[in-house]
C-alpha positions in Angstrom: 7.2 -20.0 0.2 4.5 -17.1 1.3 5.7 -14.0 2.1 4.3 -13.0 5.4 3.3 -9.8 6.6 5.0 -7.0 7.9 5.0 -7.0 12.1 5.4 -10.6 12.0 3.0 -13.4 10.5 0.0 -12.2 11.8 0.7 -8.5 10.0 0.3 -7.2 14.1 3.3 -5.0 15.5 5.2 -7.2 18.1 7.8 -6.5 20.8 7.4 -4.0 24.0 5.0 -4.3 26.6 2.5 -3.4 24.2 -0.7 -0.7 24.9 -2.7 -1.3 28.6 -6.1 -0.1 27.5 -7.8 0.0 23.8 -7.7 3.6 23.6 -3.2 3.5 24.3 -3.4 1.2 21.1 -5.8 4.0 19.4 -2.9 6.4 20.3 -0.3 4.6 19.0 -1.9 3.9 15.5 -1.2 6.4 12.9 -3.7 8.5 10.6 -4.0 6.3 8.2 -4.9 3.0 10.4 -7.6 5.5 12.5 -9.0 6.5 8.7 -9.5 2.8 8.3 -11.3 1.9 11.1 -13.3 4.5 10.8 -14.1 3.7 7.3 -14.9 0.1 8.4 -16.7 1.3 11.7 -18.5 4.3 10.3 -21.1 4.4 13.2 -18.0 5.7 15.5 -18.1 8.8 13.6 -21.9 10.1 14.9 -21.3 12.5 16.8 -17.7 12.9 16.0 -15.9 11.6 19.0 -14.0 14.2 20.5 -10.4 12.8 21.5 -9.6 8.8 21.0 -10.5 7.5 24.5 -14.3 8.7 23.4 -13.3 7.0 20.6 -12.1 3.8 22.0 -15.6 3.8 24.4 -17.9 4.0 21.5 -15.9 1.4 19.4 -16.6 -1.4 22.7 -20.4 -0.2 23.2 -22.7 -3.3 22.4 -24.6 -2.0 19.8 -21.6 -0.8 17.4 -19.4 -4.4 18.1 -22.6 -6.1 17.1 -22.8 -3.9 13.9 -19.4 -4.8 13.4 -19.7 -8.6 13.8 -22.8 -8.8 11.6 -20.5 -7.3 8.6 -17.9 -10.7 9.3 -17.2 -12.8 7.2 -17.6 -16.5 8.3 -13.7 -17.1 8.7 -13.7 -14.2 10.1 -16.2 -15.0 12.7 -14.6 -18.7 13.1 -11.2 -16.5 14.3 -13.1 -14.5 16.7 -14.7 -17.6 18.1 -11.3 -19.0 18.6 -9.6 -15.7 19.7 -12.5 -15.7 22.7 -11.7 -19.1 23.9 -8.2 -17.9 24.8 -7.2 -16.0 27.7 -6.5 -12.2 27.2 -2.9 -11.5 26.3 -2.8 -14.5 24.2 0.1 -14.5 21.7 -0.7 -15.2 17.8 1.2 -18.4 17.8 -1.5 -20.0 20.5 -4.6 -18.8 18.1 -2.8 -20.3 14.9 -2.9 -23.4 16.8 -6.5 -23.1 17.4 -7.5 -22.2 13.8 -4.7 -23.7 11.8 -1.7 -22.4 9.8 -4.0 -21.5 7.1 -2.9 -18.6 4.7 -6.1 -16.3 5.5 -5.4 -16.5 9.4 -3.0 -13.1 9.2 -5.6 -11.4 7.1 -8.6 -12.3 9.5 -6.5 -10.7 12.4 -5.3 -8.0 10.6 -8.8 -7.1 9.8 -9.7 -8.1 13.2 -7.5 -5.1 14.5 -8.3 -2.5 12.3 -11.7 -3.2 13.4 -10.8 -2.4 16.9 -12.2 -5.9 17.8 -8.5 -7.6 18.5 -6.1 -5.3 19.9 -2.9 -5.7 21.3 0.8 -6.8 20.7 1.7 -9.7 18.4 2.7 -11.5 21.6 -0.3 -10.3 24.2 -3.5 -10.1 21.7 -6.9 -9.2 23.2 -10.2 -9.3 22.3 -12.3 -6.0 23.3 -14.5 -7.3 26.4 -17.8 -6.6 24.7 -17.0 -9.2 22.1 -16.3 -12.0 24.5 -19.9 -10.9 26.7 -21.2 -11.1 23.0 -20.2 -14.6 22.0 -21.8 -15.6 25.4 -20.8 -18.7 27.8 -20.5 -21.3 25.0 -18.5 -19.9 22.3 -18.1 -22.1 19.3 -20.3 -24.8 21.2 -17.2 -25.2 24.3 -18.3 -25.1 28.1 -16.3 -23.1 30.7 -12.6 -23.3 31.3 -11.6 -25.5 34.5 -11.0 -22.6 36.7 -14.3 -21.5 36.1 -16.6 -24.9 35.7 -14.2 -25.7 39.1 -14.7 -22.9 40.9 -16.9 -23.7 43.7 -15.3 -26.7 44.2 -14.3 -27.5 47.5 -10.7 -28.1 48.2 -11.2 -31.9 49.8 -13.1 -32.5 46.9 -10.6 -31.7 44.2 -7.7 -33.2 46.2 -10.2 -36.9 45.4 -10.1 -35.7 41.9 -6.7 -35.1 41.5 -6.9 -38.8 43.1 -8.9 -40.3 41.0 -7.0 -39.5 37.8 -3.7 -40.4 39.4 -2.6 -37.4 39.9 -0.6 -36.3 43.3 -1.7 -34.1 45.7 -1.5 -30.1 46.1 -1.0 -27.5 48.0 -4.0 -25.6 47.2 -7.2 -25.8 45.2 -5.3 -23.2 42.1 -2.9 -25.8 41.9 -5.3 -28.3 41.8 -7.6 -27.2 39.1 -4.1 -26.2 37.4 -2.6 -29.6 37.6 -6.3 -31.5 36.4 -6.1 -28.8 33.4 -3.4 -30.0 32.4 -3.5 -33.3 32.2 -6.9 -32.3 30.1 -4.4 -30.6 27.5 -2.4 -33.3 27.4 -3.9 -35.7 24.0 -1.9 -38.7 25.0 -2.9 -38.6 28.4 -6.5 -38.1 27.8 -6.5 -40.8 25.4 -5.5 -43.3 28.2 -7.6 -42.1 30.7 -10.5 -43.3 28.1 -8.9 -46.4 27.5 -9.6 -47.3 30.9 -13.3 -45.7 30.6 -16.7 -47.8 30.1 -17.1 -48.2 26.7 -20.1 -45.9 26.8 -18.1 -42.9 28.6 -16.9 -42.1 25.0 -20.3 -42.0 23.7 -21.0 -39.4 26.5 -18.3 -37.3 26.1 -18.9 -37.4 21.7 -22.8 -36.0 22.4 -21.3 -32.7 24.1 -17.6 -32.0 22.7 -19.1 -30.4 19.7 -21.5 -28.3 21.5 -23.9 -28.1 23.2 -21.5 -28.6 26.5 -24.5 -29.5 29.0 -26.1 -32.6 29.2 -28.9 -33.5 32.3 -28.5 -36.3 34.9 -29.7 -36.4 37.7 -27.9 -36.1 41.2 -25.1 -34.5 38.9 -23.8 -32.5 42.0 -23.8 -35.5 44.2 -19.8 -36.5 44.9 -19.0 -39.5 43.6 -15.5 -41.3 44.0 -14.0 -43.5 40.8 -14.5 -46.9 43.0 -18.0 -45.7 43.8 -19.1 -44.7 39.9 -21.5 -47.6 38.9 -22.1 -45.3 35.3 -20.6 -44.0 32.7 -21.4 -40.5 33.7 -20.1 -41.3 37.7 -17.4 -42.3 36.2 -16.5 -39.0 34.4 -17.7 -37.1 36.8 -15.5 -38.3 39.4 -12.6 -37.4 37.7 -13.9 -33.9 36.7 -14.2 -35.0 32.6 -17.8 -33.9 33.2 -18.1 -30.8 36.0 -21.4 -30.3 38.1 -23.5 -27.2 36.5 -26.8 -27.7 39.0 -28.5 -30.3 40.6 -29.3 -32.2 37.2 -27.0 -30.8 35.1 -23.3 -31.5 34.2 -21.1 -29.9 31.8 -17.8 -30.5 29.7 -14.9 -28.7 30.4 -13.4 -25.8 27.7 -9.8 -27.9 28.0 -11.4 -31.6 27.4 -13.4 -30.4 24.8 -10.5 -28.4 22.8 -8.4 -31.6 23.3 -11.0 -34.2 22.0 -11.8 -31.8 19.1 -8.1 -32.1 17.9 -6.6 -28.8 18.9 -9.1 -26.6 17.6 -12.5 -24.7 17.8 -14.1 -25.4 14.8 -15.0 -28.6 12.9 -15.2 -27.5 9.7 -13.1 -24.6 9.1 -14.7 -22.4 5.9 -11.4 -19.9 5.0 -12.3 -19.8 1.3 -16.3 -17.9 0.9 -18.2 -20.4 -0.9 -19.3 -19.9 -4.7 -21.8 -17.3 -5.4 -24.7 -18.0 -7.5 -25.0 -16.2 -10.1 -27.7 -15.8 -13.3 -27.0 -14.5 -16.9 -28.1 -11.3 -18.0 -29.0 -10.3 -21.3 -26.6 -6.9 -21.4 -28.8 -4.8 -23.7 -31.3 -5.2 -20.5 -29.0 -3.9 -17.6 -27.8 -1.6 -19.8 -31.9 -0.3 -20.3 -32.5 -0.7 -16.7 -29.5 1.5 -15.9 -31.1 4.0 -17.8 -34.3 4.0 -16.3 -33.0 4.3 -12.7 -30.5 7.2 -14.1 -33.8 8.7 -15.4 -35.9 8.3 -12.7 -32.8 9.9 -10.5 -32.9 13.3 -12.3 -36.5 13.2 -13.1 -36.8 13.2 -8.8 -34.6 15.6 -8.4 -35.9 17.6 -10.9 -39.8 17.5 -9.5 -38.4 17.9 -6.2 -37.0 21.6 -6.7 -40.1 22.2 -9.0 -42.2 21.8 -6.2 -39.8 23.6 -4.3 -39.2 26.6 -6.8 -42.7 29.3 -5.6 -41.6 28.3 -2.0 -40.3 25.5 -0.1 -40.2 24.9 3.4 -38.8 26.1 6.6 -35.2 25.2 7.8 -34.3 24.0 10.7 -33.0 26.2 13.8 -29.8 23.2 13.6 -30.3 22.9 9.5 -32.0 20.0 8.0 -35.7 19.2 7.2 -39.1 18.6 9.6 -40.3 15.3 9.7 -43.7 16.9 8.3 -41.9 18.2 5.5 -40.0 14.9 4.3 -43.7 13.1 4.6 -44.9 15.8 2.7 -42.5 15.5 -0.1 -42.7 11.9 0.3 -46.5 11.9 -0.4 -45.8 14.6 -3.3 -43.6 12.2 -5.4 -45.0 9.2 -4.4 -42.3 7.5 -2.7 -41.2 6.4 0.6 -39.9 9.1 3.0 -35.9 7.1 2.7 -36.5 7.2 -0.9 -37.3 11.0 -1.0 -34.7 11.5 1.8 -32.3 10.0 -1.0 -33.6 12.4 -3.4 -33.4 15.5 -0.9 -29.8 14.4 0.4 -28.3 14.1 -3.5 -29.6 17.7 -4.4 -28.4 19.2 -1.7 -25.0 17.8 -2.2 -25.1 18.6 -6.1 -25.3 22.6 -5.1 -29.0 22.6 -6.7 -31.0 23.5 -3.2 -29.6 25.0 0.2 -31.6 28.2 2.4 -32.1 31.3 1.3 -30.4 33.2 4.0 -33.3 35.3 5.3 -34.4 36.0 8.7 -37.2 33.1 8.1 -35.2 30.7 5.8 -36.4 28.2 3.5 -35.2 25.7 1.5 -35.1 27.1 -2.4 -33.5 25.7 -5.6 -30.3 27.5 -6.0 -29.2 29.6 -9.3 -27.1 26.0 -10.3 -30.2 24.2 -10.4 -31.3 26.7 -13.0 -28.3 25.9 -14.9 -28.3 21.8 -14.5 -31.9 21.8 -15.7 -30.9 23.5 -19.1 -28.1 20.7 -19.8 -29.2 17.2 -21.9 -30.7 14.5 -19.1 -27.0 12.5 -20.0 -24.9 15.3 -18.2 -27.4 15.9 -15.5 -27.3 12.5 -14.3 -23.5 12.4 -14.5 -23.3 15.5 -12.1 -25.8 13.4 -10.1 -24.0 10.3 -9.8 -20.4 12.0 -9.6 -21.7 13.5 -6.2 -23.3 10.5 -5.2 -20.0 8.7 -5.2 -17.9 11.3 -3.0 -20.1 12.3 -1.4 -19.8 11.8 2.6 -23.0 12.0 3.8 -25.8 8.9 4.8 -29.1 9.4 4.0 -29.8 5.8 4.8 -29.3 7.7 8.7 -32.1 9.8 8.0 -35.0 9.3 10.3 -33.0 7.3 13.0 -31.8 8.2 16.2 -28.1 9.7 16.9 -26.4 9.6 20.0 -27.0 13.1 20.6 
């Protein structure tokens, strides 16, 4: 027996009608959920955003979702695939169908919604618009829904499709395309409906249900009734099983192809990471090249302030360092300008370097640097690499553009 998690078993808050926008489900997380995505989203955070529907903007901008995507995991990514395929307002139950009951599914879409990617009620999720523009008009390898792949369809023309698969008539082209959807969901219906095919109408249909969804014929748009179909592809295309995309193209619809895939998105589902390779290391060699880098750490910093000590360079009107002056530093220990960013970013965090506070400030070692150079190279690096891992800032960001 697994013990699900708390909002229901997909660990997402249900009941109500649930937030409207992204930015009413920003408001109604607490402090420690906001922390989180931020911690997973740290891009949101430059410039800090200024109330939560800034906030909520920035987290749906293209180039932060596609940051956010690229840092999936492949389950992860199988989820979203499946979450885009459903209609907003979806409720979990409908994408545990798609995926499968599989014990990772909650933690995918917990994740999911911490992420800001999935938002939304246990009963109405919804998948920020950005995502689904991102995962393009084949997600997972499936064509359009019927509504859309339908759309242009004239009225007398669906009523002959309807027809065709021995369906009755409607009153109107939405109830048309909503009746022929339908009877796409519908497995045990489908299956006859290929019974009665040419043998080759199978083959047809196997070439596209696992993506791609097009396939090219030509005179695909030309209307064609079931007693008139003299091929495989007439034949499906008179009872909309294939849709008209252009003159020589035709493509499956989303509901066939979700039916004649079994019920889900994915073929082979991957919810457990594969194995990593790994190769054995001698310990008494990580352990020496852990020293060297921890060396070669204080010996930078160390050079850097030396060079630094008779003089060092202007401060920025809005703080920081010229882009001369990092090259120049760069070029003086011989390293790349991120590396020497590194090296600047660390002793300024460690207290050893900050402006003098005169009318033309400079960057100068400070009277701790004084004292960390007198301790043994073992406690230096240990200051070092304390304030490395607290510390808040990126110098990874250095040299790239900000929003501002």
């Amino acid at each position: 027996m697994t013990q699900e998690p708390p909002g229901g078993p997909s660990g997402v808050p249900g009941g109500g009608a649930g937030p409207r926008t992204l930015a009413e489900d920003l408001r109604g997380r607490g402090d420690g959920e906001l922390a989180r995505l931020l911690r997973a989203r740290p891009d949101l955070t430059t410039p800090v955003p200024v109330d939560l529907t800034q906030l909520a903007t920035r987290a749906t901008t293209r180039a932060s979702i596609a940051r956010a995507l690229e840092r999936l995991d492949r389950f992860t990514l199988q989820v979203v695939d499946a979450a885009v395929v459903l209609p907003d307002g979806f409720p979990y139950a409908a994408l545990r169908e798609l995926v499968g009951d599989v014990p990772q599914l909650p933690g995918a879409v917990e994740q999911l919604r911490t992420w800001a990617l999935l938002w939304g009620p246990e009963g109405a999720l919804r998948v920020v618009r950005t995502v689904r523009d991102l995962a393009g008009a084949s997600p997972a390898g499936l064509g359009p829904p019927l509504a859309q792949a339908l759309g242009a369809t004239g009225p007398a023309r669906l009523q002959e499709q309807l027809a065709d698969l021995g369906l009755p008539p409607t009153a109107d082209a939405v109830g048309a395309i909503a009746a022929i959807a339908a009877l796409f969901t519908d497995r045990k219906a489908v299956a006859a409906l290929l019974d009665q095919a040419p043998a080759s109408a199978a083959e047809v249909l196997d070439k596209l249900v696992w993506g791609p969804p097009t396939g090219s014929v030509r005179g695909a748009d030309r209307p064609v009734r079931a007693d008139e179909a003299n091929t495989p592809v007439e034949w499906l295309l008179a009872r909309a099983m294939l849709v008209p995309a252009g003159p020589q193209t035709v493509v499956l619809p989303r509901e066939l192809a979700l039916t004649l895939r079994g019920g889900t998105v994915h073929r082979d589902l991957a919810p457990t990471p594969p194995p990593i390779a790994t190769t054995a290391r001698d310990p008494q060699a990580v352990d020496a090249a852990a020293a060297g880098a921890a060396f070669t750490a204080v010996r930078m910093v160390e050079e850097l302030l030396e060079l630094w000590s008779a003089g060092g360079p202007a401060v920025l009107r809005a703080g920081g360092l010229g882009v001369r002056d990092l090259k120049r530093v760069a070029a003086s220990l011989d390293v790349s300008e991120a590396e020497a960013a590194l090296w600047l970013e660390l002793a300024y965090a460690s207290g050893l370097v900050a402006g003098d506070g005169e009318a033309d400030e400079q960057w100068l070692p400070t009277p701790a640097y004084d004292t960390w150079k007198a301790r043994p190279t073992e406690e230096r690096w240990t200051t070092l690499a304390g304030v490395w891992l607290e510390t808040t800032r990126v110098p990874g960001l250095v040299g790239t553009r900000d929003d501002k």
